[in-house]
C-alpha positions as CSV (number, residue, x, y, z in Angstrom):
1,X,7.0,8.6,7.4
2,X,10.5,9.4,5.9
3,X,11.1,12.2,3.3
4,X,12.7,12.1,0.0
5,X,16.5,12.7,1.6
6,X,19.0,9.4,2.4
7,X,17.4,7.2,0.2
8,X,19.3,4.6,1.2
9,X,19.2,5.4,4.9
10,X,15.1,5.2,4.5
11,X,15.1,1.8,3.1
12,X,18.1,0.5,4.7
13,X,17.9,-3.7,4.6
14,X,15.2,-3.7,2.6
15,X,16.8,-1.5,-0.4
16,X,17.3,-4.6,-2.5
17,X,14.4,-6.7,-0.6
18,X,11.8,-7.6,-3.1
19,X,9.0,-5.3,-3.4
20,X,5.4,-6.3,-3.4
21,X,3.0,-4.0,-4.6
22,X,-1.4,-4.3,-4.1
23,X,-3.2,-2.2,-5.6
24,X,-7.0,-1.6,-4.6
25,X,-8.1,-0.4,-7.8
26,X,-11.8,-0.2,-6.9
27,X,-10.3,2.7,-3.9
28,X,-7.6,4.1,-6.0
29,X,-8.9,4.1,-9.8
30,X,-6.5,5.4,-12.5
31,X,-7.8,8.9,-13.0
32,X,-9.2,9.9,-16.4
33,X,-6.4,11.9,-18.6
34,X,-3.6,9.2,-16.9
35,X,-1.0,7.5,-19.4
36,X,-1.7,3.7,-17.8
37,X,1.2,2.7,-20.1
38,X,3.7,4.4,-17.7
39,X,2.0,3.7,-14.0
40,X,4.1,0.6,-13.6
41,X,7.3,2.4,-14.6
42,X,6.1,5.6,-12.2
43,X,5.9,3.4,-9.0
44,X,9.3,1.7,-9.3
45,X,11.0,5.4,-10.3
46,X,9.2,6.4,-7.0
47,X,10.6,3.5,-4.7
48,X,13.8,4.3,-6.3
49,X,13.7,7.7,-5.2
50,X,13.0,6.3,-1.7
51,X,16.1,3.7,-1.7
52,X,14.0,0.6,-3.1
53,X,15.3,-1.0,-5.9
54,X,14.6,-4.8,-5.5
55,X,12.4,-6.8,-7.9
56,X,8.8,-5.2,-8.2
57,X,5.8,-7.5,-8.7
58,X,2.5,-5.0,-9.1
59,X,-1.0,-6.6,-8.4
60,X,-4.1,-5.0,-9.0
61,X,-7.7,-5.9,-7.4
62,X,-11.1,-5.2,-8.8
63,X,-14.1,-5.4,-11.1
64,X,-12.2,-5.1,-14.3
65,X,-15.9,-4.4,-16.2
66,X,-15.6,-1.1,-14.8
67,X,-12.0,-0.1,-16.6
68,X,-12.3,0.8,-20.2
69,X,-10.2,-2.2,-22.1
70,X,-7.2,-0.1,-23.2
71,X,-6.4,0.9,-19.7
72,X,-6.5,-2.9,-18.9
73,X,-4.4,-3.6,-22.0
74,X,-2.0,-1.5,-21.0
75,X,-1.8,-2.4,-17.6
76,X,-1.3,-5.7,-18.0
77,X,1.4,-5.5,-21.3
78,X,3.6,-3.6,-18.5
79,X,3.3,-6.3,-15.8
80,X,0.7,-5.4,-13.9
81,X,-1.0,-8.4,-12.9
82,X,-5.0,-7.6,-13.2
83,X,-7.0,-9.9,-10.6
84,X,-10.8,-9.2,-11.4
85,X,-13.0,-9.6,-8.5
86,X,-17.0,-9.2,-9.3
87,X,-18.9,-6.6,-8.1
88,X,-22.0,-6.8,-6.1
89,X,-20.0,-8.8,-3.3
90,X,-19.4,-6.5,-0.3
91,X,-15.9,-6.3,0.8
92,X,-14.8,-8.8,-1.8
93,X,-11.8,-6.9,-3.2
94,X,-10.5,-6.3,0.0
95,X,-10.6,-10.0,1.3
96,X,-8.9,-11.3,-1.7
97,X,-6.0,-9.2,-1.2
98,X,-5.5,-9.7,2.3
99,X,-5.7,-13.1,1.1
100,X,-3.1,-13.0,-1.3
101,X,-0.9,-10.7,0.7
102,X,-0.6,-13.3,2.9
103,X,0.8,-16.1,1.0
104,X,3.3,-14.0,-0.1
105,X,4.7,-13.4,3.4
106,X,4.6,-17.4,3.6
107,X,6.6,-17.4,-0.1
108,X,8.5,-14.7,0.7
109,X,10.6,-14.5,4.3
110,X,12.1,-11.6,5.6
111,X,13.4,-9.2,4.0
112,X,10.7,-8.3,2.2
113,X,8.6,-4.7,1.2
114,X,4.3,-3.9,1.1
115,X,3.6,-1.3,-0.7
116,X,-0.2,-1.1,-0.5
117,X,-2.4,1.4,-2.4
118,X,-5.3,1.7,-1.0
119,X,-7.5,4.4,2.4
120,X,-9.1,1.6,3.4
121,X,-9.2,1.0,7.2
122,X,-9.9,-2.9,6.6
123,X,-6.0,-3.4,6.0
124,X,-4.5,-2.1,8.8
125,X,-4.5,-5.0,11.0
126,X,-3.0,-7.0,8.3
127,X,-0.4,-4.2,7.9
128,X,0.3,-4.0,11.9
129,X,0.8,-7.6,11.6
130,X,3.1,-7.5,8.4
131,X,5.0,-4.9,10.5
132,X,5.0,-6.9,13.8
133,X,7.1,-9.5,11.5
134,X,10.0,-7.1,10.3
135,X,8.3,-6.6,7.1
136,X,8.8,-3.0,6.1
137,X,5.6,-1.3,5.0
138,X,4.6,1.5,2.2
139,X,1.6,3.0,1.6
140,X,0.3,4.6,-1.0
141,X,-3.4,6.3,-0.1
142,X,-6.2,8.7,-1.8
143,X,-6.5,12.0,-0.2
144,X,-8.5,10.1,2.5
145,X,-7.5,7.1,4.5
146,X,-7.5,5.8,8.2
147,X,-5.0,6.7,10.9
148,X,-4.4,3.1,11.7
149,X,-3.3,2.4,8.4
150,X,-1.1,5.6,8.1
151,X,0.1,4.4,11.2
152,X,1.5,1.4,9.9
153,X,3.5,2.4,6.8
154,X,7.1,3.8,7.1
155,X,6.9,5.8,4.4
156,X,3.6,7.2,2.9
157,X,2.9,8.4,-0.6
158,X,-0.3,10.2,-1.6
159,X,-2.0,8.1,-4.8
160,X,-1.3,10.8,-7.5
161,X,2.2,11.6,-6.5
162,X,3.1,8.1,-6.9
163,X,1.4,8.0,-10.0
164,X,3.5,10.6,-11.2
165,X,6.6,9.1,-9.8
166,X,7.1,11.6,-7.3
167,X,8.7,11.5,-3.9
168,X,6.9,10.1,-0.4
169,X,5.3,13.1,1.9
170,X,8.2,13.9,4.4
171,X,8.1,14.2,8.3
172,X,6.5,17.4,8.3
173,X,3.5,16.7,6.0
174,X,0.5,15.4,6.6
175,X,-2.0,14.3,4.2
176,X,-4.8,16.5,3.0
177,X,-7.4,14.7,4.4
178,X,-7.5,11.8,7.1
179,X,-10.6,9.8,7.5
180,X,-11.1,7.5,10.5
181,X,-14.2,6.6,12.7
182,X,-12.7,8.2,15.6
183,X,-13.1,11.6,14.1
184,X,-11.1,13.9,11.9
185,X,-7.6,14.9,12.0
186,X,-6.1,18.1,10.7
187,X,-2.7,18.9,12.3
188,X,0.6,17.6,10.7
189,X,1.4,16.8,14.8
190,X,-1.3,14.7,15.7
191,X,-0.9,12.8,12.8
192,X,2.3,12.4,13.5
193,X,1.5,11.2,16.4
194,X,-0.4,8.6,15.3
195,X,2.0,7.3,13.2
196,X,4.9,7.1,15.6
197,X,2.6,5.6,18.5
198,X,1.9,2.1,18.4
199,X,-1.5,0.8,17.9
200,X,-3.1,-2.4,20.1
201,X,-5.3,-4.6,17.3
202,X,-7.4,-6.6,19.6
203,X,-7.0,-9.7,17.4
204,X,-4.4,-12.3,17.8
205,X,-0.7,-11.7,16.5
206,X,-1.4,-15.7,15.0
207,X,-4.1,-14.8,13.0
208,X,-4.6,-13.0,9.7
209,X,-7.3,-13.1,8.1
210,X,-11.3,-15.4,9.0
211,X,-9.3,-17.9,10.9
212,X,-6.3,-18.1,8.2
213,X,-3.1,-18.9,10.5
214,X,0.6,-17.6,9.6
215,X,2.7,-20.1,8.7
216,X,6.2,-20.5,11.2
């Protein structure tokens, strides 16, 4: 994870690479007492701060009859394109991004930025795989999220700070709370050491997502 210092070290290549953002709404909801008018312009001042400052296309995935229609007015009058997904299907947000995320690989060679907010462990063979193909990888996560998708993401921003436009944790921190399967982890090194160790997926390197193939 890099730290607010050399900005332009951190993102090196990919400082003027385009910047695609995906937004799990449903996992990281705009919290009450939020300006939604000024999320948008919060997440690019935050990339900035990190060295990004390519073109930013922000999608957002969920059941829109859940967010008051003010919040989705203002969302969408600052760019934010709102993709509503019915509830009562399991999983179904989270399959239509990983969906989506991967035609824009096929649209959009190398280089090229994810910034994906969102804890949920069901991305982070996607985002391994993103990685595997050069493309660099942000994350943007609740207070809890799984190790194999921290583990994936150069630089990692907890969900309010980026809200607020604020800087990605540095080296030395470590998210308040982790949540994986295997059990909890509380010590900034063992995180650490989960980010900087690679992780086998047990899938092939050729597939994506239920059989969907990357394009060469």
């Amino acid at each position: 994870m890099g730290g607010g210092g050399g900005a332009a070290v951190e993102a090196g290549e990919y400082g003027k690479a385009k910047i695609s953002v995906w937004w799990d709404i449903e996992n990281c909801q705009v919290p009450k007492g939020c300006e939604p008018h000024a999320i948008a312009q919060n997440i690019t001042t935050a990339l900035v701060k990190m060295g990004y400052c390519g073109p930013v296309s922000i999608s957002a995935y969920g059941d829109t009859n859940g967010i008051p229609s003010s919040v989705q007015q203002a969302l969408n009058s600052t760019g934010i394109a709102l993709n509503h997904v019915p509830a009562g299907v399991k999983d179904a947000s989270d399959k239509k991004i990983l969906v989506d995320m991967l035609f824009w690989a096929v649209d959009n060679p190398v280089p090229g930025n994810y910034l994906l907010i969102s804890g949920d462990r069901d991305f982070s063979n996607a985002l391994h795989q993103l990685r595997m193909r050069t493309y660099n990888i942000l994350l943007a996560q609740p207070q809890r999220a799984s190790v194999p998708l921290l583990a994936a993401a150069k630089s990692v921003w907890l969900w309010t700070s980026l809200l607020a436009g604020g800087p990605a944790l540095t080296d030395g921190e470590s998210p308040p709370f982790v949540d994986n399967s295997y059990g909890h982890i509380s010590k900034p090194d063992q995180l650490r050491n989960a980010v900087t160790e690679p992780i086998h997926v047990n899938q092939p390197t050729d597939t994506f997502y239920n059989g969907a193939h990357w394009g060469n």
